[in-house]
N, CA, C and O atoms as a GROMACS GRO file, in nm:
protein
  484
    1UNK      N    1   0.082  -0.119   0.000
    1UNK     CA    2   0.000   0.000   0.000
    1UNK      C    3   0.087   0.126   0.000
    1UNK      O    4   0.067   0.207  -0.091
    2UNK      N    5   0.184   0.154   0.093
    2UNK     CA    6   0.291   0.229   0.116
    2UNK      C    7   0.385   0.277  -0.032
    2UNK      O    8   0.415   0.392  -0.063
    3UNK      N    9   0.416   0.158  -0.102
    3UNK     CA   10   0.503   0.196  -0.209
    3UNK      C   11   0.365   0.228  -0.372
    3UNK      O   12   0.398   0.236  -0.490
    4UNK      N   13   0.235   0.237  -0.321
    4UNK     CA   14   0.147   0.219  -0.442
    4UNK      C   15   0.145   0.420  -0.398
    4UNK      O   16   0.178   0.492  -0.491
    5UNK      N   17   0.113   0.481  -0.283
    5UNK     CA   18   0.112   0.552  -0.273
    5UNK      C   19   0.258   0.639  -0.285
    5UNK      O   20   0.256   0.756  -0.324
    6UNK      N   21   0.377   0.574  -0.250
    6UNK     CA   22   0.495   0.671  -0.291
    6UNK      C   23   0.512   0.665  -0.446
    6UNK      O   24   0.578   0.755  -0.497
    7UNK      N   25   0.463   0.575  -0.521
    7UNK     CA   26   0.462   0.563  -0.677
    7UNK      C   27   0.382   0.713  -0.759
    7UNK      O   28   0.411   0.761  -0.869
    8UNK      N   29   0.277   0.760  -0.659
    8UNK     CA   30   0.189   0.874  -0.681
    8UNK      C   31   0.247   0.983  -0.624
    8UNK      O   32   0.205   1.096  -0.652
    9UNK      N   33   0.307   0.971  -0.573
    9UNK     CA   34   0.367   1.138  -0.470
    9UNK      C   35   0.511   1.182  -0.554
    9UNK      O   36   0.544   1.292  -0.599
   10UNK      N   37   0.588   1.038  -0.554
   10UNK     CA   38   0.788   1.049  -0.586
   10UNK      C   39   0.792   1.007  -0.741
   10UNK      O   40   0.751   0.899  -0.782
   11UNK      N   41   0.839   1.091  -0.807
   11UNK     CA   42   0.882   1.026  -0.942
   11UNK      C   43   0.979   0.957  -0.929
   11UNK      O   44   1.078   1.010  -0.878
   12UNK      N   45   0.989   0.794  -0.976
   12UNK     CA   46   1.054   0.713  -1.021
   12UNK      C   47   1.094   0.634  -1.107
   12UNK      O   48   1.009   0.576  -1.174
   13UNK      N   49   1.227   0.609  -1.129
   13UNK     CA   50   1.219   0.500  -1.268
   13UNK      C   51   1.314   0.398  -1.243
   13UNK      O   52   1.417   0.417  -1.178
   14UNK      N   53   1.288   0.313  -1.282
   14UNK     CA   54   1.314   0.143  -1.287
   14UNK      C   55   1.430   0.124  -1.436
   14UNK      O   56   1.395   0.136  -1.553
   15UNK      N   57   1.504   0.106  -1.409
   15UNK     CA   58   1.639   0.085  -1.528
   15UNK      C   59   1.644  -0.054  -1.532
   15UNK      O   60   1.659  -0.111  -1.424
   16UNK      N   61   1.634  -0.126  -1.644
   16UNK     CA   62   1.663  -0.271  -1.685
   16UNK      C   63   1.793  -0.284  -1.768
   16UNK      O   64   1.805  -0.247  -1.885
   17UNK      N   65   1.886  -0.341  -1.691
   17UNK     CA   66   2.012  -0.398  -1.805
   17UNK      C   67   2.019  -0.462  -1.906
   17UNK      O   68   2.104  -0.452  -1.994
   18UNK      N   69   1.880  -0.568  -1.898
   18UNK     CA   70   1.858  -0.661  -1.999
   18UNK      C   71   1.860  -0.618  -2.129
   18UNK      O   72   1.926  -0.670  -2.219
   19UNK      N   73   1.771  -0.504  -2.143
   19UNK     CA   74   1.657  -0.481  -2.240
   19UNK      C   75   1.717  -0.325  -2.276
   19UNK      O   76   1.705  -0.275  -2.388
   20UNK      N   77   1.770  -0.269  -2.184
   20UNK     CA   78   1.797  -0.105  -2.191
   20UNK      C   79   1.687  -0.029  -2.167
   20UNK      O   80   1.687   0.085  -2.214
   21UNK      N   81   1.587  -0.068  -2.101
   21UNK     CA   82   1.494   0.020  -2.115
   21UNK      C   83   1.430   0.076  -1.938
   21UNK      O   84   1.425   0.004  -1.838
   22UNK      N   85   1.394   0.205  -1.947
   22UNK     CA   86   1.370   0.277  -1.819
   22UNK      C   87   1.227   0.316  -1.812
   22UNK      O   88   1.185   0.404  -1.887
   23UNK      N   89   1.124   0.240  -1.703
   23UNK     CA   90   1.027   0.229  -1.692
   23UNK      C   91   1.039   0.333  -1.582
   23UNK      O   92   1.123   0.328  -1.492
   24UNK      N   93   0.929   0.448  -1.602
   24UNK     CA   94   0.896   0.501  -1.533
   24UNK      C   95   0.741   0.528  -1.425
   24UNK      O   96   0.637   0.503  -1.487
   25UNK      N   97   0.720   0.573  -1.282
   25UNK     CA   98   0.627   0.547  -1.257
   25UNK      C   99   0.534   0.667  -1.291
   25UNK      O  100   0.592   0.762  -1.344
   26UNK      N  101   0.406   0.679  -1.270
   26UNK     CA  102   0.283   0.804  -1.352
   26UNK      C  103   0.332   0.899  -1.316
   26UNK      O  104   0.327   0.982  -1.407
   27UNK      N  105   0.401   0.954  -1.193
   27UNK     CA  106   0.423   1.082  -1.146
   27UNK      C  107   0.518   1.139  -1.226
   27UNK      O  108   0.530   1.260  -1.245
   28UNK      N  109   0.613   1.019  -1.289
   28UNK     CA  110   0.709   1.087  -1.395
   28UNK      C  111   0.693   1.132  -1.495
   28UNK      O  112   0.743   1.222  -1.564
   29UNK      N  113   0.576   1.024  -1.504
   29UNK     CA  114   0.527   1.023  -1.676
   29UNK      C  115   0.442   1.171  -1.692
   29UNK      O  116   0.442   1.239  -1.794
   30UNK      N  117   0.404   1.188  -1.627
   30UNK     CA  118   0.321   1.299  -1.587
   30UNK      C  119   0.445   1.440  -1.602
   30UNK      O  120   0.458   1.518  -1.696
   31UNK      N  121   0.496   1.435  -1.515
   31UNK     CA  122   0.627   1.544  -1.561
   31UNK      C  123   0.659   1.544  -1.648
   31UNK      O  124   0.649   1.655  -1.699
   32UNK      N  125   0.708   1.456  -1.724
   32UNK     CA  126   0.761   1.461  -1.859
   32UNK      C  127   0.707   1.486  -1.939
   32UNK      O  128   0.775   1.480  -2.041
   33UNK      N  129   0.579   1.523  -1.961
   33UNK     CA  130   0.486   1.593  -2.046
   33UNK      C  131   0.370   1.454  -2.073
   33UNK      O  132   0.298   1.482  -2.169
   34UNK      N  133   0.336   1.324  -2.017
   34UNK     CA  134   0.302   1.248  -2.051
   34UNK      C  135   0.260   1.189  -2.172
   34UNK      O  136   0.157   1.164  -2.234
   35UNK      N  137   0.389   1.177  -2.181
   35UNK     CA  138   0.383   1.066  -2.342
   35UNK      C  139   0.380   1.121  -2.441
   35UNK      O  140   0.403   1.049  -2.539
   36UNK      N  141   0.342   1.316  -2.476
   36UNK     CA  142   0.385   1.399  -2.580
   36UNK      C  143   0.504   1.463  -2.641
   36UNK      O  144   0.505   1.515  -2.752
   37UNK      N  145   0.626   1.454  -2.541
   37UNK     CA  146   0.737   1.479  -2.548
   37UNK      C  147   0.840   1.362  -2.575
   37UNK      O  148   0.823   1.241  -2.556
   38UNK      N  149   0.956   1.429  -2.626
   38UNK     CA  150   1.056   1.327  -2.681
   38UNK      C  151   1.164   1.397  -2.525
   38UNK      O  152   1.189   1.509  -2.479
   39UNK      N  153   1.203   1.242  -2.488
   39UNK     CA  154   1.308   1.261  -2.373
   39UNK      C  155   1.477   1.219  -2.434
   39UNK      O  156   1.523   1.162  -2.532
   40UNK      N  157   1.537   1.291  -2.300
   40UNK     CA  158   1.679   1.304  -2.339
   40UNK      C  159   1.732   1.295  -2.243
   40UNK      O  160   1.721   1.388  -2.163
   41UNK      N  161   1.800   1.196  -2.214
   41UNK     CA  162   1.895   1.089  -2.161
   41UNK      C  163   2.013   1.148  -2.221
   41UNK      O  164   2.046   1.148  -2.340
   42UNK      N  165   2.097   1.226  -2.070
   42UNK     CA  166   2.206   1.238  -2.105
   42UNK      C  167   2.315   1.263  -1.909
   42UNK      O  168   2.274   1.294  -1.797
   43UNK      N  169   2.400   1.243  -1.942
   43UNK     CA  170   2.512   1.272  -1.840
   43UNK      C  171   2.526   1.434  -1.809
   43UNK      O  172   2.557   1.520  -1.892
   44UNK      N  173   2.501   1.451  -1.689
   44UNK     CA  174   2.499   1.595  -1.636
   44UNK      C  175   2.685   1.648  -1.627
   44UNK      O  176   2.779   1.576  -1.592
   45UNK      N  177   2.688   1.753  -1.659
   45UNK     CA  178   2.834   1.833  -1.722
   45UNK      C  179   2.950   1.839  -1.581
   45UNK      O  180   2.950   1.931  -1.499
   46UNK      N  181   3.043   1.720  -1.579
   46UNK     CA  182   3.126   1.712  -1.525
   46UNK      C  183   3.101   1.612  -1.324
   46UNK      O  184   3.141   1.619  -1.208
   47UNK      N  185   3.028   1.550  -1.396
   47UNK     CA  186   2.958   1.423  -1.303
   47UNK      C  187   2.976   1.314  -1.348
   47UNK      O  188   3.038   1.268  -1.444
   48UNK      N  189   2.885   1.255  -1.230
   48UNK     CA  190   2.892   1.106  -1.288
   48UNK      C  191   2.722   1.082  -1.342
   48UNK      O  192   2.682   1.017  -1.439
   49UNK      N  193   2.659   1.147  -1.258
   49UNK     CA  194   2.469   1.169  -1.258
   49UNK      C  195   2.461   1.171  -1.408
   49UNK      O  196   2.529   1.218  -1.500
   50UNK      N  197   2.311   1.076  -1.391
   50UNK     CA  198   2.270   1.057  -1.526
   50UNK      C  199   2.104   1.186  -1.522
   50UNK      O  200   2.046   1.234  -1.425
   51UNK      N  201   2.085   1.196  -1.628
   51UNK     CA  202   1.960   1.252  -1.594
   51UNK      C  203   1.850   1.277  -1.715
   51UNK      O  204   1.914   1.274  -1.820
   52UNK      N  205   1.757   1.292  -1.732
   52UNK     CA  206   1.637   1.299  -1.753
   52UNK      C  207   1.569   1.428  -1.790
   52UNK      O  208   1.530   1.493  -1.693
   53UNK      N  209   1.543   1.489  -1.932
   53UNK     CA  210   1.445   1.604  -1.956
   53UNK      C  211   1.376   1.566  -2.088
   53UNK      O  212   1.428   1.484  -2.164
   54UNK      N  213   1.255   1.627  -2.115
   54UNK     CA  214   1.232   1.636  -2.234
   54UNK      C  215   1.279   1.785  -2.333
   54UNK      O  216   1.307   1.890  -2.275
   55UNK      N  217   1.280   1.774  -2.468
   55UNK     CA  218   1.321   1.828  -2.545
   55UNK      C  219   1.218   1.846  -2.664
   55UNK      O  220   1.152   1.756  -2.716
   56UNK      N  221   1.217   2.009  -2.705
   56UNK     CA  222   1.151   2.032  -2.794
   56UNK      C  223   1.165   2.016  -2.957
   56UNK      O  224   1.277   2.026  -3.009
   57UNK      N  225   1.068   1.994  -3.024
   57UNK     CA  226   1.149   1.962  -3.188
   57UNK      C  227   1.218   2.068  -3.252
   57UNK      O  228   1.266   2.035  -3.361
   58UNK      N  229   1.240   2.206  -3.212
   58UNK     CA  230   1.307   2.280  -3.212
   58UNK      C  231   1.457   2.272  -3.158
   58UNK      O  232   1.554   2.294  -3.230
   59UNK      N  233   1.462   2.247  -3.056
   59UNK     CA  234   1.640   2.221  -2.950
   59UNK      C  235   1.671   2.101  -3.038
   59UNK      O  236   1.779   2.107  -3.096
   60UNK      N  237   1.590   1.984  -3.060
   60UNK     CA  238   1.625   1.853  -3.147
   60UNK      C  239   1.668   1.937  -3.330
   60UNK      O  240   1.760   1.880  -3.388
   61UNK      N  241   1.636   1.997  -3.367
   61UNK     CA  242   1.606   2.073  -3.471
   61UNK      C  243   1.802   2.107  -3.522
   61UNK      O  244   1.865   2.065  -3.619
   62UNK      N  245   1.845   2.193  -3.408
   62UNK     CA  246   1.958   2.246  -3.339
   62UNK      C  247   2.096   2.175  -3.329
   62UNK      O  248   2.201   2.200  -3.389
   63UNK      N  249   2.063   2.064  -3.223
   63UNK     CA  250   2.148   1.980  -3.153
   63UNK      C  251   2.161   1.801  -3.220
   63UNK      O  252   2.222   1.712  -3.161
   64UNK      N  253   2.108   1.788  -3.312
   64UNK     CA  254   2.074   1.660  -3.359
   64UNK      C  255   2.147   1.560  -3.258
   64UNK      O  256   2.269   1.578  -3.258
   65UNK      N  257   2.110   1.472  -3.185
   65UNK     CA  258   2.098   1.369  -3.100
   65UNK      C  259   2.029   1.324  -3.080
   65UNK      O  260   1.919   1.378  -3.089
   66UNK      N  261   2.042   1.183  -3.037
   66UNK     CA  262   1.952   1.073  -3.014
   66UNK      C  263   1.868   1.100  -2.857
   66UNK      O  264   1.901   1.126  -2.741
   67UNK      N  265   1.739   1.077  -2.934
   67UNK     CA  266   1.603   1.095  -2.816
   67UNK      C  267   1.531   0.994  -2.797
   67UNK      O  268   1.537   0.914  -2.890
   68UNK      N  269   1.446   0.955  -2.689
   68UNK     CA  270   1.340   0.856  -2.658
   68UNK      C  271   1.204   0.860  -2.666
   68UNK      O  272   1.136   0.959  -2.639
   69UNK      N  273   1.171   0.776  -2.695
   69UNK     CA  274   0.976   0.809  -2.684
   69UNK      C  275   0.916   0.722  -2.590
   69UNK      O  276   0.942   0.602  -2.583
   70UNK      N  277   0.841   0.777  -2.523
   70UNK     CA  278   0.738   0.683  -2.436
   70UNK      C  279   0.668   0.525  -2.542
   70UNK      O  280   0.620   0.529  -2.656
   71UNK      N  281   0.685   0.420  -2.466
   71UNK     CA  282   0.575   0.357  -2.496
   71UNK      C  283   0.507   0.225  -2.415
   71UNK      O  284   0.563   0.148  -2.337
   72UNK      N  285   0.426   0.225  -2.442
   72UNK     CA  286   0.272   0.121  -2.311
   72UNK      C  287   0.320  -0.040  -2.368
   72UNK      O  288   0.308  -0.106  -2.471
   73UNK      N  289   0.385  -0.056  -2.220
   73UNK     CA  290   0.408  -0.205  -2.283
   73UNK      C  291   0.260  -0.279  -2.217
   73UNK      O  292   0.235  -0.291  -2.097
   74UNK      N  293   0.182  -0.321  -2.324
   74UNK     CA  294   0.067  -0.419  -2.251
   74UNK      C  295   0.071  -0.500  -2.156
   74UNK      O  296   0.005  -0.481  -2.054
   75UNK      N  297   0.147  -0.599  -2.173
   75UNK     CA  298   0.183  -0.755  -2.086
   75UNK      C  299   0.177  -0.684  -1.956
   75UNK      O  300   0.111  -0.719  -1.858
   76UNK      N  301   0.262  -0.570  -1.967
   76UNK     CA  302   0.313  -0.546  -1.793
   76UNK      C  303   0.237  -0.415  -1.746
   76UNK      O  304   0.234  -0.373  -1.631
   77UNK      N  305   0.180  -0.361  -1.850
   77UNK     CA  306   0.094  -0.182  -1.786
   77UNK      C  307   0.171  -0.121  -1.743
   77UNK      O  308   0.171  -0.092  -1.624
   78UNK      N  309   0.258  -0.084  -1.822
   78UNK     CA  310   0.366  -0.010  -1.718
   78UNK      C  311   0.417   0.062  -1.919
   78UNK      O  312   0.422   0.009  -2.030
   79UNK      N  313   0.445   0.215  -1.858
   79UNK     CA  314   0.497   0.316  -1.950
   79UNK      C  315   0.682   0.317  -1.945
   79UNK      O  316   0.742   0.320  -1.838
   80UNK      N  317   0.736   0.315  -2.051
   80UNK     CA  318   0.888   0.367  -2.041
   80UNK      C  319   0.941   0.344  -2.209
   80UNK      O  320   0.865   0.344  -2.305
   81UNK      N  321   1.062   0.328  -2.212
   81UNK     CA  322   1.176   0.393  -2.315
   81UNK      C  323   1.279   0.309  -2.298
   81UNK      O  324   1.333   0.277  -2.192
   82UNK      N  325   1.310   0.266  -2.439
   82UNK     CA  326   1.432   0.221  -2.431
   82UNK      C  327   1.560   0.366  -2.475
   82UNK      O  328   1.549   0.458  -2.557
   83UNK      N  329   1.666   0.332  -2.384
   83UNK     CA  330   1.751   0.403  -2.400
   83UNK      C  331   1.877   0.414  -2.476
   83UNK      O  332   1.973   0.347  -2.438
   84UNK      N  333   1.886   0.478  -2.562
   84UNK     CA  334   2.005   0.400  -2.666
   84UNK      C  335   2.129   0.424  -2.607
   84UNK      O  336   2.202   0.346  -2.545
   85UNK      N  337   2.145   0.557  -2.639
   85UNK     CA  338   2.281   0.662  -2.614
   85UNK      C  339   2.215   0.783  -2.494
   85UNK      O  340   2.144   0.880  -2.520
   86UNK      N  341   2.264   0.739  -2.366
   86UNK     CA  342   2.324   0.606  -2.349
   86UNK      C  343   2.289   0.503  -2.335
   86UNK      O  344   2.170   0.503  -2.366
   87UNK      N  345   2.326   0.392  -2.301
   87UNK     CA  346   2.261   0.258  -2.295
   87UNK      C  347   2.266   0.234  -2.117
   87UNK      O  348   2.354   0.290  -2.050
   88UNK      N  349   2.165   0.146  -2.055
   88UNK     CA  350   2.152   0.157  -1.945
   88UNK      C  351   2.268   0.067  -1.891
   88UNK      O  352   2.297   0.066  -1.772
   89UNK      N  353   2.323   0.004  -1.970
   89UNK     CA  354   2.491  -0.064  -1.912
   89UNK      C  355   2.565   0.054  -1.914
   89UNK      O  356   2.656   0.043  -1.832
   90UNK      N  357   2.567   0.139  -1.957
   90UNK     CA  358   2.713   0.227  -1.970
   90UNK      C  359   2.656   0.308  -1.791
   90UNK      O  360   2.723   0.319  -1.688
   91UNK      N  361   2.506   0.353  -1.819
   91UNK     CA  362   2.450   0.426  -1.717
   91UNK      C  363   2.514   0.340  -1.554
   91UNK      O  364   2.538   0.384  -1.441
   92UNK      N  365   2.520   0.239  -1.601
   92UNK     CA  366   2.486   0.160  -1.437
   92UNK      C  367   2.665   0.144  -1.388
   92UNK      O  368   2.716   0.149  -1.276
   93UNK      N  369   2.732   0.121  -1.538
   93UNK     CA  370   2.872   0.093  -1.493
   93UNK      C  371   2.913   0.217  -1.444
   93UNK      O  372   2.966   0.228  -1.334
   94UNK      N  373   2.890   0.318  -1.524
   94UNK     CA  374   2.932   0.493  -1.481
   94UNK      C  375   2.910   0.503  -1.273
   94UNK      O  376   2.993   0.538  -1.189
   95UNK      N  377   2.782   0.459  -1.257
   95UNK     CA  378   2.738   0.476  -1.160
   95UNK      C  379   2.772   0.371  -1.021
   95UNK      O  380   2.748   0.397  -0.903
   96UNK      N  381   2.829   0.264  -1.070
   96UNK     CA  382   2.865   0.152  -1.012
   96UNK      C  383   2.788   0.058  -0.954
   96UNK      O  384   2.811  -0.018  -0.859
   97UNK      N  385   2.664   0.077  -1.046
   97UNK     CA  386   2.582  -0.036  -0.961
   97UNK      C  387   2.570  -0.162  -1.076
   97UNK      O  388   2.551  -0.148  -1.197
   98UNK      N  389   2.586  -0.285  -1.001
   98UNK     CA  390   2.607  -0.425  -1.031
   98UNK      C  391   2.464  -0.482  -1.071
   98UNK      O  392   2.474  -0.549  -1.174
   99UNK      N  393   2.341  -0.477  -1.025
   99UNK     CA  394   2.234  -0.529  -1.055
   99UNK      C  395   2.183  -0.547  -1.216
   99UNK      O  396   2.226  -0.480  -1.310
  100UNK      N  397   2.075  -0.660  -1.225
  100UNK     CA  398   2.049  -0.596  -1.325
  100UNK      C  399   1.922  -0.516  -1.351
  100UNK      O  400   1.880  -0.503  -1.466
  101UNK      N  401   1.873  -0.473  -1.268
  101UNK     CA  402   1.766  -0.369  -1.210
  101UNK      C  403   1.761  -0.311  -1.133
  101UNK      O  404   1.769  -0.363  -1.022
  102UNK      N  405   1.745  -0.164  -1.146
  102UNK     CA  406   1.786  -0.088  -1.025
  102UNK      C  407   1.642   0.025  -1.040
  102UNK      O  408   1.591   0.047  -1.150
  103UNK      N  409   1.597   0.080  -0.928
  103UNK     CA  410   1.514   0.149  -0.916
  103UNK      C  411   1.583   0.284  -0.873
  103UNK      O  412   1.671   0.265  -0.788
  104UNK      N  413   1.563   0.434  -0.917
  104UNK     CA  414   1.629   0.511  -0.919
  104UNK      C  415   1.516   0.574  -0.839
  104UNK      O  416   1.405   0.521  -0.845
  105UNK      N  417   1.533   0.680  -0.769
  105UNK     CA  418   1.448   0.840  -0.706
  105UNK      C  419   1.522   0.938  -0.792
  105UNK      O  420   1.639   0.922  -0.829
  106UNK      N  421   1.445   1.044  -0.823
  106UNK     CA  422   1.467   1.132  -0.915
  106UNK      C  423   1.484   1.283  -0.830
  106UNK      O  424   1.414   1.319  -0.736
  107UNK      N  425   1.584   1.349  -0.884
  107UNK     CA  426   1.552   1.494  -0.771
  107UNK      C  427   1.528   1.566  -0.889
  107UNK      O  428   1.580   1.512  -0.987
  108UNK      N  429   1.468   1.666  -0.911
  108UNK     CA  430   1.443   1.800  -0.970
  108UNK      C  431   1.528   1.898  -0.964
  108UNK      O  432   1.553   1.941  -0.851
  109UNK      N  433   1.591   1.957  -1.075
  109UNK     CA  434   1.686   2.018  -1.124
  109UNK      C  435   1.634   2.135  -1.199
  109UNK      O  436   1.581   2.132  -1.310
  110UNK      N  437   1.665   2.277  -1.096
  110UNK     CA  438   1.572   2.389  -1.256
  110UNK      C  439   1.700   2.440  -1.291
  110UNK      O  440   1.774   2.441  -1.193
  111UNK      N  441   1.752   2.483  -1.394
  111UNK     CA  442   1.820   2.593  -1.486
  111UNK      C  443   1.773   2.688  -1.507
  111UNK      O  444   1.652   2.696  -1.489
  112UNK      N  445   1.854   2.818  -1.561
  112UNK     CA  446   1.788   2.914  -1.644
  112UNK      C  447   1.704   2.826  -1.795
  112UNK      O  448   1.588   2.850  -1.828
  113UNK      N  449   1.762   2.764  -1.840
  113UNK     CA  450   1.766   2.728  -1.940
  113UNK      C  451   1.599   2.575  -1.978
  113UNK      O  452   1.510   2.568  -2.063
  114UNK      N  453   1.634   2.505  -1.885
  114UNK     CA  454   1.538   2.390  -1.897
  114UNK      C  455   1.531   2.346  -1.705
  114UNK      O  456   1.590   2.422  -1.627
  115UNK      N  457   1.469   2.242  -1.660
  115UNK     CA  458   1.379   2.120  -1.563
  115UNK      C  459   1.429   2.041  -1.614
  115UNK      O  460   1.408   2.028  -1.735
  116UNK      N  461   1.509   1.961  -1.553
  116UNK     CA  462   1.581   1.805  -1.583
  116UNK      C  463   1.564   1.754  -1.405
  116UNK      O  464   1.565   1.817  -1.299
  117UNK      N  465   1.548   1.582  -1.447
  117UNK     CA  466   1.562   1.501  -1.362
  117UNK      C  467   1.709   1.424  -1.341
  117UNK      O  468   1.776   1.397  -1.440
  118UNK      N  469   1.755   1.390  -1.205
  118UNK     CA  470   1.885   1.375  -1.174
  118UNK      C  471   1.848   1.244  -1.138
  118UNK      O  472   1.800   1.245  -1.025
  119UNK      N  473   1.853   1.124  -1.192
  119UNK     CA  474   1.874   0.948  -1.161
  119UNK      C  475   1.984   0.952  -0.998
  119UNK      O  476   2.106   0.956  -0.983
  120UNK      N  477   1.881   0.950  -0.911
  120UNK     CA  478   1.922   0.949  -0.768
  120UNK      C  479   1.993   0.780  -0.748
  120UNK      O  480   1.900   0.704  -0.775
  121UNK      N  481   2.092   0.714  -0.721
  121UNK     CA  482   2.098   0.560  -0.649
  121UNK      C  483   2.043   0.552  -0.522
  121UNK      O  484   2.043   0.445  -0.462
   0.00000   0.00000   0.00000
């Protein structure tokens, strides 16, 4: 009951080694513009933190790099993205975690510039 309700309050996401792909829970999905935005998976500037924003087709327009899209996997009801560049092995080795699933907490990050999410361990 406890973690159905922190799933609604805390944005989180679930990283799979297998597959590369980062399932997130509604509160994220919800931030991230739910499911209308293209996300961007990238390494925060002179860290090890991975992190999380969406991006407009304009900045994509600009910066040409690789982006993610939401999508509803049926079997499991659950929303997320596979991640290319980077890939969630490079993410996990950077970070040093051994599993092959790891559940991340997200902190909120404002800029002048953009709202990015920081992949908490």
């Amino acid at each position: 009951m406890f973690e159905k309700i922190k799933d609604l309050l805390w944005p989180r996401a679930l990283a799979d080694l297998r597959d590369s792909s980062i399932t997130v829970n509604r509160k994220l999905f919800t931030l991230l513009g739910g499911g209308k935005e293209k996300i961007l998976v990238f390494r925060e500037r002179g860290t090890k933190n991975y992190c999380l924003c969406t991006v407009s087709d304009k900045w994509l327009e600009e910066n040409h790099t690789q982006v993610c899209f939401f999508q509803y996997n049926e079997k499991f009801k659950s929303i997320g993205f596979t991640s290319i560049c980077p890939t969630v092995s490079s993410i996990f080795y950077e970070t040093g975690i051994t599993e092959e699933t790891h559940k991340f907490r997200l902190k909120r990050v404002e800029t002048k510039d953009r709202t990015y999410y920081k992949l908490i361990k």
